[in-house]
TILO-301888 format. One line per field, with one value per residue (C-alpha): z, y, x. Coordinates in nm, 3 decimals, always signed. Layout:
<recs>
c3	c(Z_...)
c2	c(Y_...)
c1	c(X_...)
</recs>
This chain:
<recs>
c3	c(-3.266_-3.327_-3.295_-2.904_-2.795_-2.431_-2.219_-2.248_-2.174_-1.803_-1.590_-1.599_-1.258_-1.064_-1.058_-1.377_-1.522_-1.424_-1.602_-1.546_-1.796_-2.069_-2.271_-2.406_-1.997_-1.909_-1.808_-1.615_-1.250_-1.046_-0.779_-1.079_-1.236_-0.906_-0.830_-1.243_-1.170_-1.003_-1.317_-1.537_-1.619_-1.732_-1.958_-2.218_-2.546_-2.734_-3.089_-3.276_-3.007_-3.048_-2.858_-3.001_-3.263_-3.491_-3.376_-3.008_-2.766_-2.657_-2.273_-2.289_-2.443_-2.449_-2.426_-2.621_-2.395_-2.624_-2.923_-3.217_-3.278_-3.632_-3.735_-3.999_-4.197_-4.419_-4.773_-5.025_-5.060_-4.709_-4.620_-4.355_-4.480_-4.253_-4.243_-4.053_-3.731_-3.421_-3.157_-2.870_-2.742_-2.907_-2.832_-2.966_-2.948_-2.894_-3.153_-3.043_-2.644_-2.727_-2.930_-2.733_-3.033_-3.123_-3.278_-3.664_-3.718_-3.561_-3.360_-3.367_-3.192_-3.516_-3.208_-2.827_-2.692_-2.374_-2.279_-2.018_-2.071_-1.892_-1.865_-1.987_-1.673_-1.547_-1.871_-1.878_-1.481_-1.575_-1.885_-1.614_-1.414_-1.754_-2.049_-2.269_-2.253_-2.473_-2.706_-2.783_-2.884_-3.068_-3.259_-3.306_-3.375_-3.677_-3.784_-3.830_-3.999_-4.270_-4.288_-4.298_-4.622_-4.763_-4.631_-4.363_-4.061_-3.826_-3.848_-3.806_-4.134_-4.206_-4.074_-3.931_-4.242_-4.253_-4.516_-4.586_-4.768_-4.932_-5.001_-4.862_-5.150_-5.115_-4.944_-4.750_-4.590_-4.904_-5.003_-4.674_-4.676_-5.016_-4.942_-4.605_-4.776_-5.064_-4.774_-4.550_-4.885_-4.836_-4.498_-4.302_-3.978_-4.107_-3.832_-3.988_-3.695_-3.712_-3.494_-3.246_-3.100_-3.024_-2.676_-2.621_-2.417_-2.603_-2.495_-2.680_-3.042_-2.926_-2.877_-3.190_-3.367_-3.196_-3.256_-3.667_-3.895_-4.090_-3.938_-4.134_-3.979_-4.169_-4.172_-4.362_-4.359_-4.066_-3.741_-3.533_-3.254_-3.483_-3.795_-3.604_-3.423_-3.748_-3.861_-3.565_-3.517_-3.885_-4.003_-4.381_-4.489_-4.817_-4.917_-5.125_-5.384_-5.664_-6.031_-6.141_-5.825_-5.764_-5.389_-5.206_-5.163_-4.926_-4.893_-4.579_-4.227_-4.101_-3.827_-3.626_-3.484_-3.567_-3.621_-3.947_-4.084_-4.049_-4.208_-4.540_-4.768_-5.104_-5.323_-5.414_-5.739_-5.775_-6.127_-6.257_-6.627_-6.668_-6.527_-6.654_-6.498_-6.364_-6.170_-6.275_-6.048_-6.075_-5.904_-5.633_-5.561_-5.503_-5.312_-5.058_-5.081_-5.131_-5.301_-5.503_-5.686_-5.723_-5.967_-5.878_-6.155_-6.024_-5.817_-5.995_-5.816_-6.032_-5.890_-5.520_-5.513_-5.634_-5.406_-5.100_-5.204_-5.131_-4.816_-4.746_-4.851_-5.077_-5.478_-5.725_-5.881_-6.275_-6.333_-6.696_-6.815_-7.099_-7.379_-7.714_-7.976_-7.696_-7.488_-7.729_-7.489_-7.236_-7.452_-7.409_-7.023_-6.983_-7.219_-6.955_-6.702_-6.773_-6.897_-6.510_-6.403_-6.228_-6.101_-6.212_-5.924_-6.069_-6.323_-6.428_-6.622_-6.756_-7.170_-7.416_-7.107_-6.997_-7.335_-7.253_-6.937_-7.034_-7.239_-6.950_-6.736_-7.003_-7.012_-7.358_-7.438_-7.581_-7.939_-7.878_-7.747_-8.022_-8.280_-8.156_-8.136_-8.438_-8.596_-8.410_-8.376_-8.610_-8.968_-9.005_-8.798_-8.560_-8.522_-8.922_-8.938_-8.933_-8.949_-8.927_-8.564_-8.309_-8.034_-8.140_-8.481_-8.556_-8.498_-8.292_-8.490_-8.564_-8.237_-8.102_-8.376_-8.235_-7.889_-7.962_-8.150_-7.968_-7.603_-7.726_-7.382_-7.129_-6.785_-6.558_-6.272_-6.546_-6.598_-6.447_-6.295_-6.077_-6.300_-6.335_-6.600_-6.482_-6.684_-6.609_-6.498_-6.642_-6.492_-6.119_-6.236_-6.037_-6.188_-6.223_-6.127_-6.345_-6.154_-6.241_-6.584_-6.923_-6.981_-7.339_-7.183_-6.947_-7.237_-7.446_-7.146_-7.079_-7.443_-7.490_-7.511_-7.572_-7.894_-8.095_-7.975_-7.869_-7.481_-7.308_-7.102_-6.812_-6.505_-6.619_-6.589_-6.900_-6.906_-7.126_-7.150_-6.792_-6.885_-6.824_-6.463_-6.356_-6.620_-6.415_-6.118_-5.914_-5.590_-5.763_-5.725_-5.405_-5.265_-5.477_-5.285_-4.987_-5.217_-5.422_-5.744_-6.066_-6.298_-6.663_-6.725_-7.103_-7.054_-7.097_-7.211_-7.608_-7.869_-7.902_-8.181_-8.519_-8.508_-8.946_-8.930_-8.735_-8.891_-9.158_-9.162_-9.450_-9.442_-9.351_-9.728_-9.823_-9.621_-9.713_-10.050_-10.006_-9.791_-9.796_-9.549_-9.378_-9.252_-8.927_-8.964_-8.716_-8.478_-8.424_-8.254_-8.060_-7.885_-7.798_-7.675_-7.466_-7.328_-7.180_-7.090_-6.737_-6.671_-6.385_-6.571_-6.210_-6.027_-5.844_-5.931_-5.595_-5.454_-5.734_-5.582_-5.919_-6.194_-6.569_-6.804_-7.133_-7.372_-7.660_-7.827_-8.169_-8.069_-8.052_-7.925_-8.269_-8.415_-8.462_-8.728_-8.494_-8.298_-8.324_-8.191_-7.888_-7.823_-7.783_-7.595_-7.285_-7.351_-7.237_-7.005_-6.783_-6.834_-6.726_-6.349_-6.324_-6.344_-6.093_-5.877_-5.537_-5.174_-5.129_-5.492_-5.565_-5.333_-5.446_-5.823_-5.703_-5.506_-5.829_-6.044_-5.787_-5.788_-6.147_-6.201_-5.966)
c2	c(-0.350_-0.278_-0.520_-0.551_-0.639_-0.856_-0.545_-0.462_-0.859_-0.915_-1.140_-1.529_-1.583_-1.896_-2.162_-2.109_-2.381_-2.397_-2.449_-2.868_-2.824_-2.765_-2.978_-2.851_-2.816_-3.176_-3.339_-2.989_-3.068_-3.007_-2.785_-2.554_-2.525_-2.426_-2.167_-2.034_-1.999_-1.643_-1.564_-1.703_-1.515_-1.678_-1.528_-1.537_-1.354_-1.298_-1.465_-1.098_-0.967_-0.897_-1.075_-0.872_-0.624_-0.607_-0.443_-0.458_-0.536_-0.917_-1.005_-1.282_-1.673_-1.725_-2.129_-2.186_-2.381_-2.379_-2.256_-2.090_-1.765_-1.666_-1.485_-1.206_-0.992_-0.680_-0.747_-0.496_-0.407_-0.269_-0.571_-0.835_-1.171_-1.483_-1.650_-1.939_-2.102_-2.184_-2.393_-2.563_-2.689_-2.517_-2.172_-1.863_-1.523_-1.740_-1.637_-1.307_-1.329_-1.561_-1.316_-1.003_-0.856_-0.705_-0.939_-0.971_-1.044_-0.940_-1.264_-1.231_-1.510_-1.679_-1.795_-1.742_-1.854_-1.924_-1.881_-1.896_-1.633_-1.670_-1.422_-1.420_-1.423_-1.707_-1.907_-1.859_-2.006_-2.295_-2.385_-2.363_-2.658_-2.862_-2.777_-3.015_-2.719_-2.496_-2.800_-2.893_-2.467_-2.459_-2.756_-2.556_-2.222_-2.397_-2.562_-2.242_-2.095_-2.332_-2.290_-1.924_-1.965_-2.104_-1.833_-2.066_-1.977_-2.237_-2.576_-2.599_-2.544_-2.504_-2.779_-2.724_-2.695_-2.541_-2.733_-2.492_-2.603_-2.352_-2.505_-2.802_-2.996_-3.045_-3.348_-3.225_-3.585_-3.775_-3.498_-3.484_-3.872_-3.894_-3.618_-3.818_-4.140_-3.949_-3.781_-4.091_-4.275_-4.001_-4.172_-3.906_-3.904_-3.715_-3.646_-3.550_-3.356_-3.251_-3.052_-3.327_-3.123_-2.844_-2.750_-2.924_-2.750_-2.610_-2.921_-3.111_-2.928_-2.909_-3.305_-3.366_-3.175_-3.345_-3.665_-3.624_-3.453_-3.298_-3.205_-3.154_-2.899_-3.014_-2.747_-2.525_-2.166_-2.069_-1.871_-2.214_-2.226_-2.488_-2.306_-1.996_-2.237_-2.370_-1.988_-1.896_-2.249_-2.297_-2.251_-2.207_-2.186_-2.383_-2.293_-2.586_-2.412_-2.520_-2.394_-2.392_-2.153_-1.803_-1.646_-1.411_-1.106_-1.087_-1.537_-1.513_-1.393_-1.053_-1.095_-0.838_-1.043_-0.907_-1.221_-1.169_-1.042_-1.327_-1.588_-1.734_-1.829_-2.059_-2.150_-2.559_-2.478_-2.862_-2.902_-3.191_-3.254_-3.187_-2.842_-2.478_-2.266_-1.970_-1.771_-1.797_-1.887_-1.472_-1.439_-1.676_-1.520_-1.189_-1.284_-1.469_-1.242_-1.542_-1.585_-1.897_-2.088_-2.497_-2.691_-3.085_-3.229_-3.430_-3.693_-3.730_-3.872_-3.678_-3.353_-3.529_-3.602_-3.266_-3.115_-3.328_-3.257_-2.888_-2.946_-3.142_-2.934_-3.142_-3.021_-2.922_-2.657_-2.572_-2.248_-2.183_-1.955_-1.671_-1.716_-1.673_-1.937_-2.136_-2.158_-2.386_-2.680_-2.618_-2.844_-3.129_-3.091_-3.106_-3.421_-3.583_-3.505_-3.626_-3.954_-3.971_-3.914_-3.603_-3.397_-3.038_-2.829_-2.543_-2.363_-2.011_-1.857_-1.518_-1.413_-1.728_-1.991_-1.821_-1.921_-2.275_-2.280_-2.180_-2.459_-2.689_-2.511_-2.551_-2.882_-2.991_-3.295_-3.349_-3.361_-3.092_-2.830_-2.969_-2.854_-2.560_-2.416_-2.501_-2.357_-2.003_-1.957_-2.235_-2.182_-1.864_-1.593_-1.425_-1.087_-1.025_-0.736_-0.476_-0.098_+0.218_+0.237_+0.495_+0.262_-0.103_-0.232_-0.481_-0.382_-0.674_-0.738_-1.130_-1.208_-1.041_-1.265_-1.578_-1.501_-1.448_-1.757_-2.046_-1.934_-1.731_-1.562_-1.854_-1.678_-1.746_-1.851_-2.163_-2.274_-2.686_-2.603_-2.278_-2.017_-1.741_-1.458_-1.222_-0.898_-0.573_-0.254_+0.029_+0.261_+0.137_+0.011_-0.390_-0.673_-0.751_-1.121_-1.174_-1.494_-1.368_-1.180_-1.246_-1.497_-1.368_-1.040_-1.165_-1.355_-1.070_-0.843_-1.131_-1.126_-0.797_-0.743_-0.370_-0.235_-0.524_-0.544_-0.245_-0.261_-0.300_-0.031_-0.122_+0.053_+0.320_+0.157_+0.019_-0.328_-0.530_-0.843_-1.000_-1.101_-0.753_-0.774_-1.168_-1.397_-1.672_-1.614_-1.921_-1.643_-1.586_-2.022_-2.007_-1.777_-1.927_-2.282_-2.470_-2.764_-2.850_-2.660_-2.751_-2.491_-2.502_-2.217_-2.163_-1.847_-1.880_-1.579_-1.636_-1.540_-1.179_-0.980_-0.994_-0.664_-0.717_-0.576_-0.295_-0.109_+0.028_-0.081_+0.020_+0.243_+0.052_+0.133_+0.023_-0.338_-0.429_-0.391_-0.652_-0.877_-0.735_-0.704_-1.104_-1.085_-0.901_-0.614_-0.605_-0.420_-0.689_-0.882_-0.565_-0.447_-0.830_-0.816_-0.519_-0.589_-0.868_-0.831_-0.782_-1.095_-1.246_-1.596_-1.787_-1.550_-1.780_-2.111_-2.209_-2.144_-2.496_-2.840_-2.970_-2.738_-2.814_-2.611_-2.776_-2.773_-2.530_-2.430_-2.234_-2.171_-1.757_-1.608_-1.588_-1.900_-1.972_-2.213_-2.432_-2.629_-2.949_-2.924_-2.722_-2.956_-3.234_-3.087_-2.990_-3.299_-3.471_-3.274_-3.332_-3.675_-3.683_-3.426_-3.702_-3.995_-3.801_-3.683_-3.791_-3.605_-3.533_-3.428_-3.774_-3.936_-3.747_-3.813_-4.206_-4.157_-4.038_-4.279_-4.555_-4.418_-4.424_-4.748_-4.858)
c1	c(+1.176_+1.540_+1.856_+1.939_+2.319_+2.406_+2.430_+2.048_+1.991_+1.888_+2.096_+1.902_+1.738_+1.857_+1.925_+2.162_+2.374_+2.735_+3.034_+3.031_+2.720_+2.965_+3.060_+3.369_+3.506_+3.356_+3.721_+3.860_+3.886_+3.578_+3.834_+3.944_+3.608_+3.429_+3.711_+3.659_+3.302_+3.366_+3.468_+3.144_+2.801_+2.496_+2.242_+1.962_+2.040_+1.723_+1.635_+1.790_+1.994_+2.346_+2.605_+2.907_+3.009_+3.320_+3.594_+3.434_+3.711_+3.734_+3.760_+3.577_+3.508_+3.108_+2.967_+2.670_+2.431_+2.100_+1.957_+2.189_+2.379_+2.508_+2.837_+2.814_+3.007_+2.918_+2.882_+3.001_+2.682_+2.691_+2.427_+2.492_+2.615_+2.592_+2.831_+2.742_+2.600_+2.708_+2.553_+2.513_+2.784_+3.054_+3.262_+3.244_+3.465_+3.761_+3.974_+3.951_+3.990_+4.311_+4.455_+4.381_+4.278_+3.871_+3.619_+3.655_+3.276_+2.959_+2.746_+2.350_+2.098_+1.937_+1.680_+1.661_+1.971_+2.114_+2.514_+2.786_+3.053_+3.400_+3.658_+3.985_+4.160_+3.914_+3.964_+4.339_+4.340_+4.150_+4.370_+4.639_+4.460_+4.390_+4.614_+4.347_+4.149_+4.335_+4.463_+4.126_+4.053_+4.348_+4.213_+3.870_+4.056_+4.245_+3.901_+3.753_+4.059_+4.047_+3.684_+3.672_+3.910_+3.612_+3.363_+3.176_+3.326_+3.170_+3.137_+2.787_+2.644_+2.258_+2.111_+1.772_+1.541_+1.143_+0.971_+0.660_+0.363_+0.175_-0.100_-0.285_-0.332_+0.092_+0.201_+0.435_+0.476_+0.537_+0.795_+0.970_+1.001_+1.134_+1.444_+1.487_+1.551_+1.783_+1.964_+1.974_+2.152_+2.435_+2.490_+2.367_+2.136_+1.788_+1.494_+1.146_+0.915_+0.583_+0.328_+0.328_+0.632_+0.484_+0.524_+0.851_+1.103_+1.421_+1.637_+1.428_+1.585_+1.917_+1.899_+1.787_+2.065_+2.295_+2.193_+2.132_+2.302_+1.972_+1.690_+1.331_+1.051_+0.748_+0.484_+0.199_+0.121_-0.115_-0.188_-0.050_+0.231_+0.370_+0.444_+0.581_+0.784_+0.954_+1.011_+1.189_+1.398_+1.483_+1.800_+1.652_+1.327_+1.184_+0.849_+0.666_+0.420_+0.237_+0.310_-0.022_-0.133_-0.063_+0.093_-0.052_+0.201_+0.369_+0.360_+0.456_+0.308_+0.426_+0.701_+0.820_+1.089_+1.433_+1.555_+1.308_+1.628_+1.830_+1.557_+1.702_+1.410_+1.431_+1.078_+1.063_+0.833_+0.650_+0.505_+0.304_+0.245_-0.152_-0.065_-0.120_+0.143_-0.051_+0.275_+0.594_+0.916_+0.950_+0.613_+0.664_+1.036_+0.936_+0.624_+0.822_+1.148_+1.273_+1.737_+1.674_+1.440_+1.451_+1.209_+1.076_+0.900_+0.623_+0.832_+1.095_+1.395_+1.695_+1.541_+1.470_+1.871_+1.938_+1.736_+1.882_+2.244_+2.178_+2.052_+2.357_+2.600_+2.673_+2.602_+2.826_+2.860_+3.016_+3.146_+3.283_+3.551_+3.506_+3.747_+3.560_+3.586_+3.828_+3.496_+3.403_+3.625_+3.387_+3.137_+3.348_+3.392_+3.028_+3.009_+3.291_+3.120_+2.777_+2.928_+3.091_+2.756_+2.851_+2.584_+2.554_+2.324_+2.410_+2.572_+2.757_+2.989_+3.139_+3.083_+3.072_+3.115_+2.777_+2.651_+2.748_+2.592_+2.265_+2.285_+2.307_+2.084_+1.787_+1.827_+1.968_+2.162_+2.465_+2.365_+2.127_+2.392_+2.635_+2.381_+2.287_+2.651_+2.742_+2.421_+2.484_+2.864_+3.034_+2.834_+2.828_+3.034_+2.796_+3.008_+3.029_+2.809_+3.059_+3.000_+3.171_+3.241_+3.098_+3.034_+3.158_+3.291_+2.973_+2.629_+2.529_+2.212_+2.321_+2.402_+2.051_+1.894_+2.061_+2.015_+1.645_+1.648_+1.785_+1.653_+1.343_+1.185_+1.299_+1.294_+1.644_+1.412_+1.262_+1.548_+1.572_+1.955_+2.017_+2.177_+2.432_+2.603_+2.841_+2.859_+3.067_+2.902_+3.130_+2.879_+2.997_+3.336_+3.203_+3.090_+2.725_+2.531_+2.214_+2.054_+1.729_+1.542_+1.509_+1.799_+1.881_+1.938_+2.174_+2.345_+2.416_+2.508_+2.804_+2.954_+2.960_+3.299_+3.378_+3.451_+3.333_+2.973_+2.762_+2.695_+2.398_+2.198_+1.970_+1.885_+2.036_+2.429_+2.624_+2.673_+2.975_+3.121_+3.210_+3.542_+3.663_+3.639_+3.558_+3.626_+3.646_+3.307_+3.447_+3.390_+3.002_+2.920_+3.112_+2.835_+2.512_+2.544_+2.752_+2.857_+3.169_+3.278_+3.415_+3.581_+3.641_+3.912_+4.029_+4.088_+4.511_+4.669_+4.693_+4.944_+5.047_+4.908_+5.088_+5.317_+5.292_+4.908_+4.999_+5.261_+5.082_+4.747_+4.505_+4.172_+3.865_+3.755_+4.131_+4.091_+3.740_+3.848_+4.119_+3.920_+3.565_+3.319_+3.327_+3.685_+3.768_+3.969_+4.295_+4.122_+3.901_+4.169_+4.312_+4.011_+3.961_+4.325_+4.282_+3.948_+4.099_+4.424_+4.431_+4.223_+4.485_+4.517_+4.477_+4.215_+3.986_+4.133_+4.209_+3.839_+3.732_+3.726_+3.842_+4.033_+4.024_+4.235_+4.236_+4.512_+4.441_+4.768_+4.682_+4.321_+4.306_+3.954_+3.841_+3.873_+3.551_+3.571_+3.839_+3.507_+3.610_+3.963_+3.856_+3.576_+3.785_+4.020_+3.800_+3.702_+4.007_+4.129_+3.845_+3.817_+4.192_+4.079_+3.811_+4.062_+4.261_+4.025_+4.020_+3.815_+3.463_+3.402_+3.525_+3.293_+2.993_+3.081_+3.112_+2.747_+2.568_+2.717_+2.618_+2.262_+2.234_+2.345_+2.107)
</recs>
């Protein structure tokens, strides 16, 4: 069945609800509201159904009275991105109708959904009887501004969440209790329902999101009212599944609703340590068509909290900067960060900050990261092997070897914290996201900065370093989760070139006789130079909840010998954002390290 819009959507039969039933008119005068409901249409919009398109003229301000509609956008893909909820209770299309101007997004039901919509003329009369009115949507209108700045353009964020079991040998119970209590320690209102609510009007759902500020669906896969219920009343759907099982494909029912569409869809892979692993996070992704992939390790409580911080809103993300041998800093931050026992949900970066991250994101410690650096980029120089150029000045064998070496044939969708690498497609002339594959792959697509190392072909589009075109993928976290994000940028435009190896610069069999074959020639440091260039110094620094920019005077790109210094300078530069550090971030920071001193 295709999408449907309002005009195909029969008028509700009486007796429909009048405009005292809305909240946001509940002080207007009785008089004015019965004269403004000439003026008013009630009507049922269809889980799927549009309610308006962009650039559709606006005549009218719509009242949600039940269920839950969802403002999108086109992606540059050309796909539909939501970009949040709206629901009962609150307006929508007002923006537009107060401006005179047509709608800027397109509105869809998530579910079936019931509404009053009031004209302009009608509105504008009763703002005349109760100037509140339009105070308290100007105060809604400047809400939504703000939030739109942050790409959530409601207020009401997912908050109605399908926990799917798989399987019935997963207690689903246990699990649901254990994020309730988490979430419940963030000071928020959490409802768990079951079956038993099966056959409760629609009332019944809007009460309970009012009341709490998370509700939990708890169901398993099946031919019952119950679990199609929680598909089509879920804001986002996690399925539960076993490691050491394998999905049928496709995991989930077939579902001709349109709102189909709409349905978000994350796997919660559970893994206990007598296990074999049969299908891998890849498997279970693709079988449910699912955008991300979260690990819990038996019952452990670190990846419980994790868990509950995304469905709170409330992770943090780390993004880290590209910047060569200066990306070495972004060791330090993490060390500050851990020691503030700040959590890291997930993680991504652009070129050698993508090389940190992975680091994270498999898990090592300190010491373990420390060594492993200095073993692949501080001992030896991993872009030595130079050659007669035709593509790149080094053959990129050593950098293969070390890739292949420290994170063997680790899948992105194993690793324990979501992850990210941005590479540039020269093919397309856009940036490329690799949240998924082999992660080595990924790694050396990210760092392959052009000229020095030979770029990488897949799909059929060249691939090279991701400085060139997002050095800093603040915007790339910003979409992966709803949480708070911390960016590590070392990326500061460094010293010009020296004009003295330029002027008359040897033969390449005239230098590596002076310096032989372990030095970089000059052109080394101009292709690095020009490669990144046009990298806007603050691009995306204003989309980061806290912004760390260590101090790194003297420390070019290819200083890979100068670890230490760099080190300690991300180091203290995030130790001095934490120290200063004050908002939500803050709070969440002072949550984990109350939890962990527990």
């Amino acid at each position: 069945m295709g999408l449907r819009t309002r005009d195909k959507v029969a008028e509700a039969v009486s007796p429909a609800p009048t405009l005292k039933t809305v909240p946001f008119l509940k002080d207007a005068p009785a008089k004015a509201l019965k004269l403004a409901e000439k003026d008013t249409r009630y009507f049922g919009l269809p889980g799927g159904w549009k309610l308006f398109d962009v650039g559709e003229p606006s005549d009218s301000i719509y009242f949600v009275l039940s269920g839950s509609l969802g403002a999108f956008r086109k992606g540059s893909d050309g796909q539909l991105e939501l970009l949040g909820h709206i629901r009962a209770g609150e307006p929508v299309g007002e923006m537009s109708m107060i401006a005179g101007e047509p709608h800027e997004h397109t509105v869809y039901a998530l579910r079936d959904t019931e509404l009053l919509s009031m004209s302009r003329a009608g509105f504008m009369q009763l703002v005349r009887s109760d100037p509140e009115i339009l105070e308290r949507l100007t105060r809604v209108i400047m809400v939504r501004m703000r939030q739109s700045r942050k790409k959530v353009t409601r207020s009401a964020e997912p908050r109605v969440f399908g926990l799917i079991a798989t399987s019935a040998t997963i207690d689903l119970k246990l699990r649901s209790k254990a994020l309730a209590q988490a979430l419940q320690s963030m000071g928020l209102r959490v409802a768990i329902v079951g079956e038993e609510a099966v056959g409760m009007p629609v009332s019944y759902f809007d009460e309970l999101e009012t009341r709490n500020d998370i509700v939990l669906l708890v169901a398993s896969i099946g031919d019952t009212p119950w679990f199609r219920l929680t598909q089509r009343h879920s804001d986002r759907l996690w399925l539960f599944a076993r490691s050491d099982a394998r999905p049928s494909s496709p995991l989930l029912p077939q579902d001709s609703s349109p709102v189909r569409q709409f349905r978000l869809v994350d796997v919660v892979l559970l893994h206990h340590a007598a296990e074999r692993e049969v299908a891998g996070p890849e498997v279970w992704k693709a079988a449910s068509d699912a955008a991300r992939v979260f690990h819990w390790s038996g019952m452990d409580p670190a990846d419980c909290r994790r868990l509950a911080r995304i469905i709170a809103g409330k992770s943090v993300g780390l993004v880290l900067s590209g910047g060569g041998a200066r990306a070495y800093a972004h060791i330090g931050a993490v060390r500050a960060l851990r020691e503030a026992n700040c959590p890291i949900d997930f993680i991504g970066g652009a070129s050698m900050g993508a090389i940190v991250a992975a680091a994270v994101a498999c898990g090592w410690d300190d010491a373990e990261i420390d060594r492993r650096i200095r073993k692949a980029f501080v001992e030896t120089n991993p872009l030595s092997d130079y050659m007669l150029p035709v593509v790149s000045l080094v053959k990129g064998h050593k950098v293969d070897a070390r890739l292949k070496e420290h994170f063997d044939d680790l899948m992105i969708e194993n690793l324990s914290i979501p992850f990210f690498a941005v590479s540039t497609n020269l093919t397309q002339g856009t940036y490329r996201v690799h949240a998924s594959g082999l992660l080595r792959d990924a790694l050396r697509a990210s760092v392959a900065l052009p000229g020095i190392l030979p770029p990488i072909v897949a799909d059929n589009q060249v691939l090279v370093d991701g400085a060139v075109l997002n050095n800093f993928p603040v915007d790339v976290m910003r979409d992966a989760q709803r949480g708070r994000i911390i960016g590590v940028d070392v990326a500061q435009a460094p010293e010009g070139l020296a004009p003295d190896e330029f002027r008359h610069p040897p033969s390449f069999f005239g230098w590596t006789a002076q310096r032989g074959f372990s030095a970089a020639p000059p052109i080394a440091n101009l292709l690095m130079r020009a490669a990144t260039v046009s990298v806007n110094p603050n691009a995306h620094r204003d989309l980061t909840d806290m912004l760390v920019v260590p101090e790194m005077e003297g420390v070019e790109l290819r200083d890979w010998k100068d670890y230490e210094r760099a080190v300690a300078a991300g180091y203290e530069a995030t130790r001095k954002a934490l120290d200063e550090l004050k908002g939500p971030l803050a709070a969440i920071i002072r949550s984990s390290s109350a939890t962990a001193a527990d």
